[in-house]
C-alpha positions in Angstrom: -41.8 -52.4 31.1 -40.5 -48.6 31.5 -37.6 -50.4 32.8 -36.4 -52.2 30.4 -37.2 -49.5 27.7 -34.7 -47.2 29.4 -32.0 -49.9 30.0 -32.4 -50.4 25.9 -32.0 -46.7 25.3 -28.9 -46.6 27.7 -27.2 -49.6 26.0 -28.1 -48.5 22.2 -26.6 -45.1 23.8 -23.7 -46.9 25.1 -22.8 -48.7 21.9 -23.4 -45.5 19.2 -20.9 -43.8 21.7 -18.4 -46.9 21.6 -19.1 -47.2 17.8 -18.0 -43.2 17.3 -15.3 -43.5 19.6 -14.2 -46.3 17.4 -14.2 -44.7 14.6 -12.8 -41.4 15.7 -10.0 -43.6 17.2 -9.4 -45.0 13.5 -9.6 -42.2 11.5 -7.0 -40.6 13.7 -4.6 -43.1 13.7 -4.8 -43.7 9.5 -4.0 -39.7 9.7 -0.9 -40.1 11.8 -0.3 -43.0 9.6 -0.3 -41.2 6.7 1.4 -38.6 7.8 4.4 -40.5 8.9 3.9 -42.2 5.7 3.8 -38.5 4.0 6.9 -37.6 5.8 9.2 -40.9 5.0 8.6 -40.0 0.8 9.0 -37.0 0.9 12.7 -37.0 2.4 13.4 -39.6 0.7 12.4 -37.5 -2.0 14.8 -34.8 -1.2 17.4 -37.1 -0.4 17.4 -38.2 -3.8 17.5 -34.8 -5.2 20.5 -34.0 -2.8 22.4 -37.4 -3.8 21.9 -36.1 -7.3 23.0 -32.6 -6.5 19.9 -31.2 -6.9 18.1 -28.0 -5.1 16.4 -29.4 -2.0 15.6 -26.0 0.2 14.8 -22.9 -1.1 18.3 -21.7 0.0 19.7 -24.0 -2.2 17.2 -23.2 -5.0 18.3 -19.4 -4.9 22.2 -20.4 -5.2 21.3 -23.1 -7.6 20.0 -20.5 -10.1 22.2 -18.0 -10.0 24.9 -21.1 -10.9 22.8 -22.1 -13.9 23.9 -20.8 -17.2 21.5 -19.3 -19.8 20.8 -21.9 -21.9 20.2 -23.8 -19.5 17.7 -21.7 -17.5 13.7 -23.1 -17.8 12.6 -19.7 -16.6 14.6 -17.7 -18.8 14.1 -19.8 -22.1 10.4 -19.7 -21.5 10.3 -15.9 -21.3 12.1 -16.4 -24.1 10.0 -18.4 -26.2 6.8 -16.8 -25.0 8.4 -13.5 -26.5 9.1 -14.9 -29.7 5.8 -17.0 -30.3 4.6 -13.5 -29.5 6.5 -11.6 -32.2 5.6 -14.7 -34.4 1.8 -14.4 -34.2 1.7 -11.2 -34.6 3.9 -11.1 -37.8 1.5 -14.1 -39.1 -2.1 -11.9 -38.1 -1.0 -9.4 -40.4 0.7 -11.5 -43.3 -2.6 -13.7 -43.1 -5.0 -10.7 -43.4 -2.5 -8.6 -46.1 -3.4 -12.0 -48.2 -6.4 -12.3 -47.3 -6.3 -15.5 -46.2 -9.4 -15.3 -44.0 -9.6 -19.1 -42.5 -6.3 -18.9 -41.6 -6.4 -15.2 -40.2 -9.2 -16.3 -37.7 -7.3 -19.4 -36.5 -4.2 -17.3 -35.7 -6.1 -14.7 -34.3 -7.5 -17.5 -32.0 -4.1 -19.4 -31.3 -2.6 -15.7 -30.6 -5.0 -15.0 -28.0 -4.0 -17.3 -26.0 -0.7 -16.8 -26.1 -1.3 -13.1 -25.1 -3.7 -14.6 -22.5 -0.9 -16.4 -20.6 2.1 -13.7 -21.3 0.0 -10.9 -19.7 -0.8 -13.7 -16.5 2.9 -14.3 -16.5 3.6 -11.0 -16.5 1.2 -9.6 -13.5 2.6 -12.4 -11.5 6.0 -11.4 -12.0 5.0 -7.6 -11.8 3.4 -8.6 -8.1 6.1 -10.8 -6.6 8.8 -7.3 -7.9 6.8 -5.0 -6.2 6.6 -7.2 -3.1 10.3 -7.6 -3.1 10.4 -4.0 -3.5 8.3 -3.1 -0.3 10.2 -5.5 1.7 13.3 -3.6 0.9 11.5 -0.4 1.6 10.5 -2.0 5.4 14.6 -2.9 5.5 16.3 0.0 4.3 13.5 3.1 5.2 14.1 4.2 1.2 13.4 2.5 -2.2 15.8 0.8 -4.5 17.5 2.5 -7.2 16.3 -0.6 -9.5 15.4 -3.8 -9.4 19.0 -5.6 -9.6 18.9 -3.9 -5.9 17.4 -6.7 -4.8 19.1 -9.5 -5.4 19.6 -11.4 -4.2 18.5 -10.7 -0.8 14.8 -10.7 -2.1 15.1 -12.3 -5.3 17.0 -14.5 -6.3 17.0 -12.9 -9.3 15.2 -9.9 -11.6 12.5 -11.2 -13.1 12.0 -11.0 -17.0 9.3 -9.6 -19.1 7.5 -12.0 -21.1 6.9 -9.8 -23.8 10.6 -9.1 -25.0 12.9 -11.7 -22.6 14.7 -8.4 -20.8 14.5 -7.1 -17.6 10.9 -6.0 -16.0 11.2 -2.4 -15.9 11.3 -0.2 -12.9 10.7 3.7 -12.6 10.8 5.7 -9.8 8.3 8.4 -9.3 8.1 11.9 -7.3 6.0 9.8 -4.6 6.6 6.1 -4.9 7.1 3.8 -7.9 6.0 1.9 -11.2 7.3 -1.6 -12.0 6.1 -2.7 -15.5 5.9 -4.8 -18.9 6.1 -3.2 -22.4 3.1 -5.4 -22.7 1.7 -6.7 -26.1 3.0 -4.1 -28.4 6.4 -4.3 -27.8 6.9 -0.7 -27.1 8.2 0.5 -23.8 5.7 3.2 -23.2 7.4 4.3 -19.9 4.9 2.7 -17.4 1.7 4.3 -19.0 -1.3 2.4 -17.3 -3.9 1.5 -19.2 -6.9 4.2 -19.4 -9.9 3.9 -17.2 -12.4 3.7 -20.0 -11.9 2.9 -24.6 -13.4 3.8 -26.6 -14.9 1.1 -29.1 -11.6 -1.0 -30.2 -9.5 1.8 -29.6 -5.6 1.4 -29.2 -3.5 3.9 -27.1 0.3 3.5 -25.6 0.1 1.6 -22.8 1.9 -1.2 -20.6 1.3 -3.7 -18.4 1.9 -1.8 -14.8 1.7 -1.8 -11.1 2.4 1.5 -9.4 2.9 2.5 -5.8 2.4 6.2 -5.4 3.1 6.7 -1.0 
C-alpha cells in the first residue's frame, strides 16, 4: 500500500513537471513569435516611411527638421499657438471681469488654467532636455556655451522655443554656472528670477520659469 502511494506521488510529480515544462515551452515560443512578428511591422513600418521620404532614424529626424520650413513645423506652430491661446485668455479674464460678466469670467478662468497647466509642463520639459544638452557640451568642450544656438546641432537639433512667447528659450550665464529659462506666464522676461521660496497669500512678484546650474 506505501508502495503504490509513493509511485502516485512520483507520477502526479512527473506530470505537474511535464505540464509546466509544457507551458514554459509555449509561452516562450508565442514570445519569439511575437517578437519576430514585432520586428517584420515595424520595418515594414519604416520602410514605408522611407519609400515616402519620411524620417526613419533619428539621424534622419534631426536633418529632416532643420529642412522643414516654418509653416510647416508641428513643434514650432504649437509653441506658437500655445503662446497666442495664452495671450488670448488672458485678454478675455480681464475683459470678462471689467464687464462683469461673472459666469463667463469663471469658465475662462477655468479653460485658462489649463492652458497655463500644459505651457508651464511644456516649458520644464524643454528647460530640462536645454540644460542637458548644455552639460553634455560642458563634458565635450571643458567650458560652457556662449548660448544655446551653440549647440546645434550637435546636441539639438535645434533651440528649443518658449511656449509662452514662440522665441528662443533663454540662456544666461552666471559668475559660477548658468540659468536657462521661460518668461513664464506673464510674458515678461524677468532675467531668470526663480520663483521665491515662500508667498505670501496670492501675492504676485517677477518671476520666470527657470532651471539654474550654479558649479
Amino acid at each position: 500500500m506505501r508502495r503504490t502511494e509513493d509511485d502516485l506521488v512520483r507520477r502526479t510529480r512527473r506530470v505537474v513537471l511535464a505540464t509546466v515544462a509544457l507551458l514554459t515551452i509555449a509561452l516562450l515560443g508565442t514570445v519569439v513569435w511575437w517578437r519576430v512578428r514585432l520586428s517584420h511591422e515595424v520595418n515594414g513600418r519604416l520602410r514605408a516611411l522611407q519609400r515616402a521620404g519620411l524620417p526613419a532614424s533619428g539621424a534622419e529626424l534631426n536633418q529632416w527638421y532643420a529642412s522643414v520650413p516654418d509653416s510647416e513645423n508641428a513643434a514650432l506652430v504649437l509653441t506658437q499657438a500655445f503662446a497666442l491661446v495664452t495671450n488670448v485668455a488672458e485678454n478675455s479674464i480681464s475683459e470678462a471681469k471689467r464687464r462683469h460678466f461673472f459666469i463667463s469670467h469663471m469658465l475662462i478662468v477655468s479653460l485658462s488654467r489649463i492652458t497655463v497647466r500644459e505651457a508651464e509642463g511644456l516649458a520644464e520639459m524643454r528647460i530640462a532636455r536645454a540644460a542637458l544638452a548644455v552639460e553634455r557640451f560642458r563634458l565635450s568642450n571643458d567650458r560652457l556655451p556662449k548660448g544655446l544656438q551653440e549647440l546645434v546641432p550637435r546636441f539639438l537639433p535645434a533651440v528649443p522655443l518658449d511656449p509662452f512667447d514662440g522665441t528662443s528659450l533663454r540662456y544666461k550665464p552666471l559668475p559660477k554656472g548658468y540659468v536657462i529659462y521661460s518668461i513664464g506666464l506673464d510674458g515678461r522676461d524677468d532675467s531668470g528670477k526663480e520663483p521665491p521660496v515662500r508667498r505670501r497669500g496670492s501675492e504676485r512678484v517677477p518671476e520666470d520659469i527657470t532651471f539654474a546650474v550654479e558649479r
